[in-house]
C-alpha positions as CSV (number, residue, x, y, z in Angstrom):
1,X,19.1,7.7,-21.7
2,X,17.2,6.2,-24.8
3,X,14.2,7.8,-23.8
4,X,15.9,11.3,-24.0
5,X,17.8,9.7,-27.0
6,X,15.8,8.4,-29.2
7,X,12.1,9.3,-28.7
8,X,12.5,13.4,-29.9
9,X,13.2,11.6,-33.3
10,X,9.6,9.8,-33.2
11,X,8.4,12.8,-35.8
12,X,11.4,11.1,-38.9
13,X,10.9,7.6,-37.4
14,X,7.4,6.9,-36.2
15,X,8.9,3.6,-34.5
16,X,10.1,5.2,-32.2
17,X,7.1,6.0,-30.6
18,X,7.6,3.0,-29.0
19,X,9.4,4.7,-26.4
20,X,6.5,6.5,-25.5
21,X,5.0,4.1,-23.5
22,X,6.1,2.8,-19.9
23,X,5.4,-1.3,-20.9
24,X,7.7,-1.1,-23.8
25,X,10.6,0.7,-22.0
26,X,9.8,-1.4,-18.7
27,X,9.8,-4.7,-20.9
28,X,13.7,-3.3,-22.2
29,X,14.8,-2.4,-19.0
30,X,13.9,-5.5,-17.3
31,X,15.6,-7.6,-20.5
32,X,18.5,-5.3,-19.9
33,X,19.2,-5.9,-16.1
34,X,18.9,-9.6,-16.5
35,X,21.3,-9.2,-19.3
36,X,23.7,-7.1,-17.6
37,X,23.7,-9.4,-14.2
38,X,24.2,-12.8,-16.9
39,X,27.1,-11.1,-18.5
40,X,28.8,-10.0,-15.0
41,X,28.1,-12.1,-13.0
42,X,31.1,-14.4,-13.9
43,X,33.8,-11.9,-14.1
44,X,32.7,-9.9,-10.9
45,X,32.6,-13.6,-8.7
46,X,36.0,-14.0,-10.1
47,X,37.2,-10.5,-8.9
48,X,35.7,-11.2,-5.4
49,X,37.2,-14.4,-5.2
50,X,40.9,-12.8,-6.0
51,X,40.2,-10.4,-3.3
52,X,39.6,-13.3,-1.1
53,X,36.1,-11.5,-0.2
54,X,34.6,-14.7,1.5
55,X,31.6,-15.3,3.5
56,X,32.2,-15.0,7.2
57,X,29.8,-17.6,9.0
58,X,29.0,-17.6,12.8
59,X,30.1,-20.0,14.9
60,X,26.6,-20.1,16.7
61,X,24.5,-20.0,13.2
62,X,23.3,-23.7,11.5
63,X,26.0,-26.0,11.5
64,X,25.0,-26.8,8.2
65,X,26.2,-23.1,7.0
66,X,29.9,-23.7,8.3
67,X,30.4,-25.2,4.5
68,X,29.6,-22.1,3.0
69,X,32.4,-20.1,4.4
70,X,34.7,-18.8,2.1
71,X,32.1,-18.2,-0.5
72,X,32.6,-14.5,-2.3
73,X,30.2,-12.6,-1.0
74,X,29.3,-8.5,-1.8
75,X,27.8,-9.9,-4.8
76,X,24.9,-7.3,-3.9
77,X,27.1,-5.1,-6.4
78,X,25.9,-7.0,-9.2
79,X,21.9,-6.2,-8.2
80,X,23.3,-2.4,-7.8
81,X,25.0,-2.1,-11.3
82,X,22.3,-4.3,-13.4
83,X,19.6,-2.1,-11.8
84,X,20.8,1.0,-12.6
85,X,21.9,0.5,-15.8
86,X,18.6,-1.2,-17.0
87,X,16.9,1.8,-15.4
88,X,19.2,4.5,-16.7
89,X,19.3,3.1,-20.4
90,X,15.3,2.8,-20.2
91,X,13.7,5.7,-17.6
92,X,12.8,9.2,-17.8
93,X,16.0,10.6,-15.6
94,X,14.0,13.9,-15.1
95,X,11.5,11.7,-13.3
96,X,11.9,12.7,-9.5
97,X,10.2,9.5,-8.5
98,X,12.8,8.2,-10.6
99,X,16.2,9.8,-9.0
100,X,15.1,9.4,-5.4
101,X,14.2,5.5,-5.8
102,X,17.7,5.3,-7.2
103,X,19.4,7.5,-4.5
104,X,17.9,5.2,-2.0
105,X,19.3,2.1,-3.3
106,X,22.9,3.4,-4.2
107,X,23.0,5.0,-0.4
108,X,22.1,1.8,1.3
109,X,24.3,-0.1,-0.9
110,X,26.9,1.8,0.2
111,X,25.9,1.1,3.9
112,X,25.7,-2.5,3.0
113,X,29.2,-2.7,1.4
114,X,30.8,-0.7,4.0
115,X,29.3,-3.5,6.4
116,X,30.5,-6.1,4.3
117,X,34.0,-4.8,4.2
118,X,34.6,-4.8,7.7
119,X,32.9,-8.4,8.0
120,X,35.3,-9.7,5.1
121,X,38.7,-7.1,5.0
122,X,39.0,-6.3,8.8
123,X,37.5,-10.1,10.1
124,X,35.1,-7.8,12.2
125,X,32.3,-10.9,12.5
126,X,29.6,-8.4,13.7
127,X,30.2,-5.7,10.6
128,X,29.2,-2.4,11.3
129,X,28.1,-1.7,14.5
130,X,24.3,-1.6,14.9
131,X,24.1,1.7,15.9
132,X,25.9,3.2,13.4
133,X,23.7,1.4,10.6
134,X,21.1,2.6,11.7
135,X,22.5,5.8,11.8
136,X,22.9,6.0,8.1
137,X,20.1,4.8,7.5
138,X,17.9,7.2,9.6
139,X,19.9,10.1,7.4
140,X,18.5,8.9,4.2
141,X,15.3,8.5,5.7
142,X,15.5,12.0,7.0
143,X,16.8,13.2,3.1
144,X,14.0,11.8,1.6
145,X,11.4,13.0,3.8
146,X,12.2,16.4,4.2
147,X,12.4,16.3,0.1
148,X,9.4,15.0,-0.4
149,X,8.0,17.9,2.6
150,X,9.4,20.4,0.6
151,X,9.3,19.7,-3.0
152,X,6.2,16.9,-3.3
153,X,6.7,15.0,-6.0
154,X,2.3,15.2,-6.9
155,X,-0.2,16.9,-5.9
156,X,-1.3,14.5,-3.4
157,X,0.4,15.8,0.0
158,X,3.4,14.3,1.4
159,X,1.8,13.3,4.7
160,X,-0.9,11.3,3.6
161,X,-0.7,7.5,2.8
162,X,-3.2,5.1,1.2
163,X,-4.9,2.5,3.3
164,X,-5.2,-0.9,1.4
165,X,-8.9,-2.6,1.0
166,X,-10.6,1.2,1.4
167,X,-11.0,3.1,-1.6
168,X,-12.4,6.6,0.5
169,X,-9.9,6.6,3.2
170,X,-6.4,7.8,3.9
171,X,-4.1,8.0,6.6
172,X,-2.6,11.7,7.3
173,X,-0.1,12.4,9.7
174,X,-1.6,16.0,11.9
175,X,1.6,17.4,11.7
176,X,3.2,16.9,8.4
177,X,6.8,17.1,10.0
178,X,6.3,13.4,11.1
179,X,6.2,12.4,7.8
180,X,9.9,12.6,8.0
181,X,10.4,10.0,11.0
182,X,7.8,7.5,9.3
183,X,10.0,7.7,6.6
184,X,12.9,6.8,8.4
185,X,11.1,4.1,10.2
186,X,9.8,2.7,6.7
187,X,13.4,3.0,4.8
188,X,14.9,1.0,7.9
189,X,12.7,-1.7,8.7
190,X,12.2,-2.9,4.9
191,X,16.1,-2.8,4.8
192,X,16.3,-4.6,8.0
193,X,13.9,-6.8,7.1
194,X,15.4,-7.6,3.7
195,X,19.0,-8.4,5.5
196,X,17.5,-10.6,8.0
197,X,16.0,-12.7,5.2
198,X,18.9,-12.9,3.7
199,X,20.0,-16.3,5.2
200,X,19.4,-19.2,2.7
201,X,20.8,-19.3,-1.1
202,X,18.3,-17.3,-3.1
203,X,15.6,-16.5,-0.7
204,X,15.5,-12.9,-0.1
205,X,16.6,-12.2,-3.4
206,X,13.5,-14.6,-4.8
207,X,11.4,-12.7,-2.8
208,X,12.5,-9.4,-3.5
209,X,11.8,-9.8,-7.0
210,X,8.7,-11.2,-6.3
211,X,8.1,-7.7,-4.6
212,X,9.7,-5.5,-6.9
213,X,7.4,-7.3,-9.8
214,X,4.3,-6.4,-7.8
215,X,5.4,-2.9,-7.2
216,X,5.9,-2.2,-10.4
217,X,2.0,-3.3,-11.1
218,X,0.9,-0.3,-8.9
219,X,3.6,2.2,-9.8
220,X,2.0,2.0,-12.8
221,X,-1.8,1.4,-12.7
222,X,-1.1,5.0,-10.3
223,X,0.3,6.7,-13.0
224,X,-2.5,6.7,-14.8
225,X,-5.6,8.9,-14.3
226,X,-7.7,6.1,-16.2
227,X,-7.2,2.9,-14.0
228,X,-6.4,5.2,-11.0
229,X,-9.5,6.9,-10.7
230,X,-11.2,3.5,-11.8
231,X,-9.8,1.3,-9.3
232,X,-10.1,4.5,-5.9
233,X,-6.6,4.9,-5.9
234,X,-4.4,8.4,-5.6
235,X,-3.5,9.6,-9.1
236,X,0.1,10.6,-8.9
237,X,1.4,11.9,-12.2
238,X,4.5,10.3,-12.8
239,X,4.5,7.4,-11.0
240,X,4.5,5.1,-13.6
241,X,7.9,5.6,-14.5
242,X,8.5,3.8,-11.2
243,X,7.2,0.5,-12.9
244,X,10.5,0.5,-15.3
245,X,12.9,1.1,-11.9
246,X,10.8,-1.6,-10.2
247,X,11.2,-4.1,-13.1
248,X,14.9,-3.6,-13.7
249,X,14.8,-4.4,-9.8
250,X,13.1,-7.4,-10.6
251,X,15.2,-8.6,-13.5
252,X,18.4,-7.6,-11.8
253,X,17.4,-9.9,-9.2
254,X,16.6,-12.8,-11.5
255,X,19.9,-13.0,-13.2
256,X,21.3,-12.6,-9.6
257,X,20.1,-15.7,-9.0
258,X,21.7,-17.7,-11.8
259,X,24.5,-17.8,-9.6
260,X,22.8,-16.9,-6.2
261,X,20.5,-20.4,-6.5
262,X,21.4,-23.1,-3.8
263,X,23.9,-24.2,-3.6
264,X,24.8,-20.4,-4.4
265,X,28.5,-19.1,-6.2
266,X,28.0,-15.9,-4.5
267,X,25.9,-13.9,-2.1
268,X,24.3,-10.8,-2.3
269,X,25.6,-9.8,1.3
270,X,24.6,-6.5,2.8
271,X,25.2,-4.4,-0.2
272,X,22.5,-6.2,-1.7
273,X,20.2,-6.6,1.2
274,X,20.3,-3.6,2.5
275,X,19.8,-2.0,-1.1
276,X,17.0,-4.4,-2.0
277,X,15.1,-3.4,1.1
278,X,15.9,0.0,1.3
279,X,14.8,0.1,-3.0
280,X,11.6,-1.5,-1.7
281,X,11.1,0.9,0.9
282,X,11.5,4.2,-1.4
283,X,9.1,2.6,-4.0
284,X,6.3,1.6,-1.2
285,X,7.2,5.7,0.4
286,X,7.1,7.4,-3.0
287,X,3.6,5.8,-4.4
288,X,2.1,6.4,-0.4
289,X,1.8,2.4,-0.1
290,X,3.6,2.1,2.9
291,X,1.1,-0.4,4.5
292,X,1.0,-1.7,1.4
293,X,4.3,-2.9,1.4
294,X,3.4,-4.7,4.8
295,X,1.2,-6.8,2.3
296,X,3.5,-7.3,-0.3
297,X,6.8,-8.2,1.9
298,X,5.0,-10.3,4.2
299,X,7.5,-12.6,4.4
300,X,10.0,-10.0,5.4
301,X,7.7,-8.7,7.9
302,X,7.6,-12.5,9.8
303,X,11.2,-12.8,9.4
304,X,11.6,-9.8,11.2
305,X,8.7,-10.2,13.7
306,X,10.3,-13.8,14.6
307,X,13.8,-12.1,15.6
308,X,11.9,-9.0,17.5
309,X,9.6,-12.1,19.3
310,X,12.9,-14.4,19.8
311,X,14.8,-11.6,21.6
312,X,11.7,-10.3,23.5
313,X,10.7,-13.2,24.8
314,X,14.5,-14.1,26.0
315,X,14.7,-11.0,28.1
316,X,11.1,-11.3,29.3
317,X,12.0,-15.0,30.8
318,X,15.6,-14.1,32.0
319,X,14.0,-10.9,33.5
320,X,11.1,-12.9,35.6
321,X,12.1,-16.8,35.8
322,X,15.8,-16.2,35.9
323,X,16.8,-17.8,32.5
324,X,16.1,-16.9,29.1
325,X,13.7,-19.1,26.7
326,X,13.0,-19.5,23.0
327,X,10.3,-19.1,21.1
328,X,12.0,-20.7,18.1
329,X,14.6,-23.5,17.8
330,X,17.0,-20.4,16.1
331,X,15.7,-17.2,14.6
332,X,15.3,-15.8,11.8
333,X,12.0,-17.8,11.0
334,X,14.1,-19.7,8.1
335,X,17.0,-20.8,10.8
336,X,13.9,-22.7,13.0
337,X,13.3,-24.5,9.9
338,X,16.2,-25.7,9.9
339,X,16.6,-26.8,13.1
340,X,13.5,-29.1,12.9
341,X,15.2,-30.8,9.7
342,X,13.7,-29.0,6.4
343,X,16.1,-29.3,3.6
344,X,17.5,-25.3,2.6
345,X,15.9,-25.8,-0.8
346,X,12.7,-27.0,0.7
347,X,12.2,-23.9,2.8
348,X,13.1,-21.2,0.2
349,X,10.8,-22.9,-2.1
350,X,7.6,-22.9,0.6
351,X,9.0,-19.2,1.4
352,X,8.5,-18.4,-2.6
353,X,5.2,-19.7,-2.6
354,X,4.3,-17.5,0.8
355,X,5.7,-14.3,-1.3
356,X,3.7,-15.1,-4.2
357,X,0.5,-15.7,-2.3
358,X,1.4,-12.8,-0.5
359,X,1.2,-10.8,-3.7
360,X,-2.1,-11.9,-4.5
361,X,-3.3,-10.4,-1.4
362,X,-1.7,-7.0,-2.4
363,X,-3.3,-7.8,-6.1
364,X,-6.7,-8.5,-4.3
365,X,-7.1,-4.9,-2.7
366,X,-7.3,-3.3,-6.7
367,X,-10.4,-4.6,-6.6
368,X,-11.4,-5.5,-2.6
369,X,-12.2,-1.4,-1.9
């Protein structure tokens, strides 16, 4: 909105040229999320504890968790909100890379919230049903790919994806209509993956901003034919204004976690998880780093892997020795942890550190082509 604002007047007030360029607007919409999230962050934790929107915990989960029931949760809205205003205030809204990252994020908040609600209004422990989760998330999948079929967003097709560490080779699908599934697989597992994080005070949101930080990076080393062309990555005109979205993301996240940080006020819940992941997701999609985004969630990915392994493994032994095993004392990864005695803050600290080193990796493949 300032963009459109105040950057036409750059020829009376050559200052405003500032808002010509991406780092300056990125730098303001970053400040501006963490602003927003600081300054709502009390009020909206007050207004979910009148509602009596507390945290339901499961019986079978840590005993050490039972103490944080009752704790507001939904506080994903926060995220939601601080996002989109630092991006609207700061972005190019006739970016397409733009709308759709946004579209993502406010669908699958919606998902998240409508999750939330029945876990905290209706005392449903299990929240939406699985199947119909994954159900709306499929259909944005399915929005987004058949947009980005029909109207590409640059002039690098839809189907093809870069392939991290080679600079000369891409990935693209034979028959571009299965673009749209991978899309839906891509939107759904980082979401997933994000939500199943999401167990310990702070840690997926840490990581997500950790993620969203190093997304914005590419988005907008992409966006420009310079470094692009440089470094033997796709040149995707536009992109770069996904580096302001990705920051706001990032700074929304931060001030989040004021309040978020062990021992947390309030929890993101679904509508932030889900959003998070699903914001991810669309950013990795839209600049055609999908494996990429393997890279730079990594700790999502082995959060995920270690429930996928835990419940394979179960059925495997019930299936052939008659009674289920473990792999892991409790899964998600972070819930095995606990088991064998590390301290909550301990393991979201170590899991930090694994994000950030995970980053480098994804930093390392700019120049490791």
């Amino acid at each position: 909105m300032l963009y459109h604002l105040l950057y036409p007047l750059a020829d009376q007030y050559t200052f405003l040229n500032l808002f010509r360029y991406i780092t300056f607007r990125a730098a303001g919409g970053m400040a501006t999320a963490i602003v927003i999230a600081f300054l709502f962050g009390p009020p909206i934790i007050r207004w979910l504890q009148r509602l009596r929107f507390g945290q339901v915990v499961r019986q079978e989960g840590p005993q050490s968790h039972l103490s944080k029931a009752g704790t507001p949760t939904m506080g994903g809205v926060l995220i939601i909100v601080a996002t989109m205003t630092g991006t609207l205030l700061w972005a190019d809204l006739t970016n397409e890379y733009v709308l759709i990252a946004m579209a993502v994020m406010v669908w699958l908040g919606a998902l998240g919230f409508l999750d939330d609600y029945l876990k905290v209004v209706r005392r449903r422990t299990e929240g939406l049903v699985g199947k119909y989760k994954l159900i709306g998330q499929g259909m944005i999948g399915i929005i987004v790919g058949v947009v980005l079929l029909i109207w590409p967003v640059s002039d690098i097709p839809s189907h093809w994806t870069s392939v991290p560490f080679f600079a000369d080779y891409h990935i693209a699908f034979i028959v571009p209509a299965l673009f749209v599934p991978w899309v839906m697989l891509v939107l759904a597992g980082s979401s997933n993956a994000v939500n199943l994080t999401d167990g310990l005070d702070g840690l997926a949101g840490g990581l997500s901003a950790i993620a969203a930080a190093t997304f914005a990076v590419f988005a907008y080393v992409i966006g420009r034919v310079d470094t692009s062309n440089y470094l033997g990555l796709f040149y995707m005109a536009g992109a770069g204004e996904l580096s302001i979205f990705c920051v706001a993301l990032a700074g929304a996240t931060l001030g989040f976690l004021w309040f978020n940080a062990h021992p947390a006020e309030v929890f993101m819940g679904d509508t932030g998880s889900l959003a998070l992941g699903g914001a991810l997701g669309a950013v990795a999609v839209l600049i055609k780093g999908e494996f990429l985004l393997v890279i730079v969630g990594g700790v999502f990915v082995v959060e995920a892997l270690s429930v996928m392994a835990q419940v394979g493994w179960f059925k495997y032994t019930a299936r052939t020795r008659g009674r289920g095993e473990r792999l892991f004392e409790m899964a998600p990864l972070h819930h095995h942890f606990e088991k064998l005695g590390w301290a909550e803050s301990k393991i979201i600290m170590r899991f930090w550190i694994l994000g950030i080193l995970c980053s480098l990796v994804a930093f390392s493949t700019l120049k490791i082509r």
